[in-house]
SELOPA-150794 format. One record per residue (C-alpha): x, y, z; residue number from 1. Coordinates in steps of 0.001 Angstrom, whole numbers. Last residue first. Layout:
N
X;Y;Z;NUM
...
This chain:
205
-13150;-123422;-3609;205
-16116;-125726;-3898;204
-16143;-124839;-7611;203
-12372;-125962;-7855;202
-13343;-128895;-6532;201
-16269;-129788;-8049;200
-14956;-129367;-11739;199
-11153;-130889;-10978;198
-12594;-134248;-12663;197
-15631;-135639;-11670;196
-15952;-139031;-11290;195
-11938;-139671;-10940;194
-11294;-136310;-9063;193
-14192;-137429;-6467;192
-11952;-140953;-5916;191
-9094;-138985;-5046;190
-10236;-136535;-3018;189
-12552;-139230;-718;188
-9180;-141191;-899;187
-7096;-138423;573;186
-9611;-137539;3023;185
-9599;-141136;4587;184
-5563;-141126;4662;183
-5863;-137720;6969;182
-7730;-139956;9874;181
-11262;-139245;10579;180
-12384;-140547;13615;179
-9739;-139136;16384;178
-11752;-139941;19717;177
-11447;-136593;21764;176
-8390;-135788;24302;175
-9519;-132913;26502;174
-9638;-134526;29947;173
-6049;-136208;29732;172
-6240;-137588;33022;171
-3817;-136307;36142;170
-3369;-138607;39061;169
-1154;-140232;36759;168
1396;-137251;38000;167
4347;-137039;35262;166
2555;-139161;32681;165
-1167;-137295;32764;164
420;-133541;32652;163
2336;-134773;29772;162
-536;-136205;27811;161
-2495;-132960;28603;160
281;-130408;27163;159
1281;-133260;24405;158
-2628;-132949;23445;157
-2877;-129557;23225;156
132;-128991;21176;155
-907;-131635;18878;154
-4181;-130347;17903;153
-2946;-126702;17549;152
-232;-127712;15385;151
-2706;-130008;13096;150
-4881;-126907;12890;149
-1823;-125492;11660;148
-539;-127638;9334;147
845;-131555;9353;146
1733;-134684;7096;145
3368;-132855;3960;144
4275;-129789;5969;143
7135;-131722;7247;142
7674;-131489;11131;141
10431;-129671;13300;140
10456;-129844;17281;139
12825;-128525;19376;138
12714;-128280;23015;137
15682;-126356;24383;136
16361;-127359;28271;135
17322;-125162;31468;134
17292;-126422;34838;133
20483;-128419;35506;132
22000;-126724;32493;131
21832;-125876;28988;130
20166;-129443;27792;129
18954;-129607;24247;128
16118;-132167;23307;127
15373;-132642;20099;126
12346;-133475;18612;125
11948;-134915;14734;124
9453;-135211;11898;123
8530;-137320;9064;122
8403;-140466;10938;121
8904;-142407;8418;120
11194;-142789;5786;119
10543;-141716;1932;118
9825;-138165;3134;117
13416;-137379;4184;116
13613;-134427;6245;115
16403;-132020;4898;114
17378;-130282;8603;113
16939;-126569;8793;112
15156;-127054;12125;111
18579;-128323;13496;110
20783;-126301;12154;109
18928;-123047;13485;108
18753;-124755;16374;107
22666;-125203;16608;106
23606;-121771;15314;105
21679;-119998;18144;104
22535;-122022;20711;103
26636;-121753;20305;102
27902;-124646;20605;101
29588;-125410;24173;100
33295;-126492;23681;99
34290;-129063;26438;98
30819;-130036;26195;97
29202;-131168;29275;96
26418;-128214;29536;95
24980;-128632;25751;94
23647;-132002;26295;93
21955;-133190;23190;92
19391;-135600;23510;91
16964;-137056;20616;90
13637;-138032;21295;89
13372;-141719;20481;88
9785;-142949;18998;87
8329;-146262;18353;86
6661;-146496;15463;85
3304;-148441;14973;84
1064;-149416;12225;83
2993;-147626;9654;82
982;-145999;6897;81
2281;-145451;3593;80
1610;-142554;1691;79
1383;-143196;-1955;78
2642;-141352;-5111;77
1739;-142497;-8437;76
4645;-141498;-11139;75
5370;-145273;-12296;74
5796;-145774;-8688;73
6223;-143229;-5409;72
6469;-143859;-2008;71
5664;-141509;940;70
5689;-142086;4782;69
3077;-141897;7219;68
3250;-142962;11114;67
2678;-139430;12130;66
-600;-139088;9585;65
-1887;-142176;11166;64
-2475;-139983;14543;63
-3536;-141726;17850;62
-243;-143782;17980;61
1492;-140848;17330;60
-112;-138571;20213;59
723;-142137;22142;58
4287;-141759;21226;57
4725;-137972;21991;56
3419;-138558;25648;55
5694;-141572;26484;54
8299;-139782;25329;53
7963;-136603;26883;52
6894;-138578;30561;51
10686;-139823;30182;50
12495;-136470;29239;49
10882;-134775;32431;48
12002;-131373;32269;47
12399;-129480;35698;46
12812;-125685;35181;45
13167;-123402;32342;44
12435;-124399;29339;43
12919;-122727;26134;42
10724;-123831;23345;41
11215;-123735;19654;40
8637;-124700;17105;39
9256;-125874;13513;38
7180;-126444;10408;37
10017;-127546;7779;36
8051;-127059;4370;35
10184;-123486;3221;34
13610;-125797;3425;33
14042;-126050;-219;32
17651;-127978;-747;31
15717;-130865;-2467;30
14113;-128429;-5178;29
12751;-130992;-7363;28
12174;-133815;-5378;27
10562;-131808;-2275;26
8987;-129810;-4758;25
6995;-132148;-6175;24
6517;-134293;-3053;23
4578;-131416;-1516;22
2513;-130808;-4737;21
1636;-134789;-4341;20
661;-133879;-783;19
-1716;-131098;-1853;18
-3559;-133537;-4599;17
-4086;-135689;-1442;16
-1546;-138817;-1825;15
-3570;-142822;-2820;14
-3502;-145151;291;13
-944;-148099;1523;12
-1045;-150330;4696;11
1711;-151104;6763;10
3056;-153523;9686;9
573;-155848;8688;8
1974;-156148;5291;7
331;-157027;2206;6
823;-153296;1380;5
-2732;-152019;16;4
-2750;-151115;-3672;3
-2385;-148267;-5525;2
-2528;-148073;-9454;1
């Protein structure tokens, strides 16, 4: 049975049948790597680190499925919801190492990361500096919390949130009111499952 935390800080609601597969084979295979979504970027030019903060914490604010975290008990799994997280991108500067890594190996490191889905967030940016004007922007998310409609969502909004904190001048035109958060479906699946077993869902599919 799930409950809601007695916590303002975080609120509990049932996994998505897709989630507890997630969870599955995060415990049982816990070297399986195949759930890391990652994207690279190469940036050349003027990066500002600050407005990139600023911009992936209010894309988090907006989005309960970036302040989620999983739990399980007596085999029930729950994602927990943090009310707020602050975020830190990390920072790796590349140019003032006596012995420069090579770039390859270290993203390839980095996206190959375990991500532990007990603590949130489940995802991670990193920030690689090559020179004055050159930067590596990394950013590798658990397939648990995010696809590719999710990709496409965030994308767009980090491109308009970071227009708007370098130059307020600049509003984030394109940002829509987020109505329907993730946790919502999950308890809409759940609850369906419960009346009607896997009959309407696999007929819907």
């Amino acid at each position: 049975m799930i409950t809601e935390i007695e916590n303002l800080e975080e609120q509990s609601f049932p996994a998505s049948e897709m989630q507890k597969m997630f969870w599955i084979t995060s415990e049982f295979q816990p070297e399986n790597r195949t759930y890391n979504i990652s994207s690279v970027f190469n940036i050349k030019g003027k990066l500002n680190i600050e407005a990139l903060k600023k911009s992936l914490n209010a894309i988090i604010q907006r989005h309960s499925n970036l302040r989620t975290y999983f739990l399980s008990d007596n085999n029930t799994l729950a994602q927990i919801i943090k009310s707020h997280i602050e975020y830190e991108i990390e920072e790796i500067d590349n140019n003032e190492k006596s012995e420069k890594q090579n770039i390859a190996e270290l993203i390839n490191s980095l996206i190959n990361k375990k991500i532990n889905l007990k603590e949130a967030p489940l995802f991670k940016t990193v920030c690689i500096r090559i020179s004055e004007k050159e930067f590596i922007l990394i950013f590798v998310i658990h397939h648990i919390i995010f696809d590719l409609e999710s990709k496409k969502i965030f994308a767009a909004e980090l491109t308009s949130l970071y227009s708007h904190f370098c130059n307020s001048n600049i509003k984030p035109h394109f940002l829509k009111t987020n109505e329907i958060q993730y946790s919502q479906f999950a308890i809409n699946q759940n609850e369906t499952i419960k009346k009607n077993g896997y009959k309407q869902m696999i007929e819907y599919w």
